[in-house]
C-alpha positions in Angstrom: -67.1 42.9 -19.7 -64.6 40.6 -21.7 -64.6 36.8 -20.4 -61.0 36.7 -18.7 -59.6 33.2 -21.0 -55.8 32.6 -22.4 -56.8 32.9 -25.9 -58.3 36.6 -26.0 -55.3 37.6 -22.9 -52.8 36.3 -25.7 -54.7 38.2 -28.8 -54.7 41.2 -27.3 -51.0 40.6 -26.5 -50.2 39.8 -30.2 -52.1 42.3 -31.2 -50.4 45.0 -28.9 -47.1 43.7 -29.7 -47.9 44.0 -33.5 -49.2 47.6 -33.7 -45.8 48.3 -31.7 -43.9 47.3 -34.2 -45.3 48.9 -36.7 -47.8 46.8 -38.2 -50.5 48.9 -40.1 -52.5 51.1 -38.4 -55.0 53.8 -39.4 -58.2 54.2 -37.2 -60.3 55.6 -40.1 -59.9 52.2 -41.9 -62.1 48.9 -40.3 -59.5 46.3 -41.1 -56.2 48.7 -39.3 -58.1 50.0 -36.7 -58.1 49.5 -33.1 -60.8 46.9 -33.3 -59.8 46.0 -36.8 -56.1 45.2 -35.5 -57.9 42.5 -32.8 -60.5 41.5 -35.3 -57.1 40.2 -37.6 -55.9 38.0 -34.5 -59.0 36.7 -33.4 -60.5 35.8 -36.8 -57.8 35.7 -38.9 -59.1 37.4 -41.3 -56.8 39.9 -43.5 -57.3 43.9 -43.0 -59.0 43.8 -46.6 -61.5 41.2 -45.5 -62.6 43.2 -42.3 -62.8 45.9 -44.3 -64.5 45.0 -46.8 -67.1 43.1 -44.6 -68.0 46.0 -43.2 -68.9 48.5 -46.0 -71.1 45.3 -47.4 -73.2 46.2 -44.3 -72.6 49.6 -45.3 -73.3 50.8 -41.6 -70.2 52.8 -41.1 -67.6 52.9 -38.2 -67.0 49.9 -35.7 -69.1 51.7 -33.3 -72.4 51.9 -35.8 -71.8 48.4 -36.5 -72.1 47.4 -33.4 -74.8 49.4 -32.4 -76.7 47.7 -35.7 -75.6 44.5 -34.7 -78.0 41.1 -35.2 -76.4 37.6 -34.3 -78.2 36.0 -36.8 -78.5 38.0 -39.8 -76.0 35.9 -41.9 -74.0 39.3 -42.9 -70.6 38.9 -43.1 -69.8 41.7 -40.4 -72.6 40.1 -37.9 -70.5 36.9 -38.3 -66.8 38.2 -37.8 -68.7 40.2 -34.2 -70.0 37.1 -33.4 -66.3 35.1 -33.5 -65.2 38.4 -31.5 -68.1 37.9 -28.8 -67.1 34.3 -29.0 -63.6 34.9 -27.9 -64.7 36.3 -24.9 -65.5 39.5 -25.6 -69.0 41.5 -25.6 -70.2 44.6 -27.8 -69.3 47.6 -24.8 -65.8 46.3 -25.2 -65.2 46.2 -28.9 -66.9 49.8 -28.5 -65.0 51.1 -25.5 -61.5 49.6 -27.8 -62.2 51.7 -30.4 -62.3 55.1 -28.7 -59.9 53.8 -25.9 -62.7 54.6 -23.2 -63.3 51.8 -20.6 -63.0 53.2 -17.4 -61.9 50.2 -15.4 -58.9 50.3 -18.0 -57.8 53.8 -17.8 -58.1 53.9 -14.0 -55.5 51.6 -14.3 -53.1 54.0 -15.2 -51.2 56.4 -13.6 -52.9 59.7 -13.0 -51.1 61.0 -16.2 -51.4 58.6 -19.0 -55.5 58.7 -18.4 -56.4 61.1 -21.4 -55.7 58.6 -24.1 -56.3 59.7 -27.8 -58.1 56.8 -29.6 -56.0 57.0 -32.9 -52.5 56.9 -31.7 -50.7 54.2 -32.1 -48.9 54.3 -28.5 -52.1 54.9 -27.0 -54.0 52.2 -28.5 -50.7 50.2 -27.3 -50.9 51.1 -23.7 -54.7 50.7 -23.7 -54.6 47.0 -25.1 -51.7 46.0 -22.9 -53.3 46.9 -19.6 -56.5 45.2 -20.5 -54.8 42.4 -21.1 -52.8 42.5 -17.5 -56.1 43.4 -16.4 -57.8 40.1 -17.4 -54.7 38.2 -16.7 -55.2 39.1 -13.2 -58.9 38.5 -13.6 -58.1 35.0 -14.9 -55.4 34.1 -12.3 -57.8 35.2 -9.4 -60.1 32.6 -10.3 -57.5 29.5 -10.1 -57.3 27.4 -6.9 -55.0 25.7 -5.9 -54.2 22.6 -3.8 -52.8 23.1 -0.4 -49.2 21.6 0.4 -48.0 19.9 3.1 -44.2 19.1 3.5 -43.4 16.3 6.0 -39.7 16.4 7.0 -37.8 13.5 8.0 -34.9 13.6 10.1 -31.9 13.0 8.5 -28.9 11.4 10.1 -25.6 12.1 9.3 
């Protein structure tokens, strides 16, 4: 499960608010996908690059990818999962992002909105907005703070 942290709660964010507004989407592609749209906000990288990091690897879809996965081969997709994993994320997430499948996520949601399709732009919005409140919440859980005390004084008029 992600590592709740302000920088991958406000990537997700941008990345949700992007794909709203129409930024380009298209699941078949790695760069515009649903991991490929958070891949561009955590690494910066450009849909092309993702892209074409991936077929040097030559491994297929996000989901092969991951499942081929080595931290230290050097390959140019290993690296850009390894910045992902770095951000606080870990390989069952980036999978369960691209078919919209993580089950504490979707439980989330009313009854209704559950049955998420993975390439649909409004889904994919929905799904990466609530894991962000999700974390948010996981984040905020985890911060103490001090205990108060108010003294009054009388005040004489």
């Amino acid at each position: 499960m992600a590592r709740p942290n302000l920088d991958l709660i406000a990537a997700l964010r941008r990345t949700a608010r992007k794909i709203e507004q129409g930024s380009p989407y298209q699941w078949g592609h790695m760069g515009s996908c649903n991991c490929g749209n958070l891949a561009q906000e955590i690494t910066k990288l450009t849909k092309a690059e993702i892209h074409a990091h991936a077929l040097a690897n030559g491994r297929g879809d996000w989901n092969e990818q991951l499942n081929d996965y080595c931290p230290t081969s050097g390959l140019p997709m290993d690296l850009l999962i390894n910045e992902m994993i770095d951000a606080g994320l870990d390989s069952d997430d980036l999978k369960h992002l691209e078919r919209l499948s993580d089950r504490r996520i979707l439980n989330r949601l009313p009854e209704n909105k559950r049955h998420l399709r993975h390439n649909y732009r409004d889904d994919v919005v929905l799904y990466i907005s609530e894991w962000a409140t999700m974390l948010e919440e996981q984040l905020l859980s985890t911060i103490k703070l001090p205990q108060f005390t108010w003294e009054t004084e009388a005040v004489c008029v």
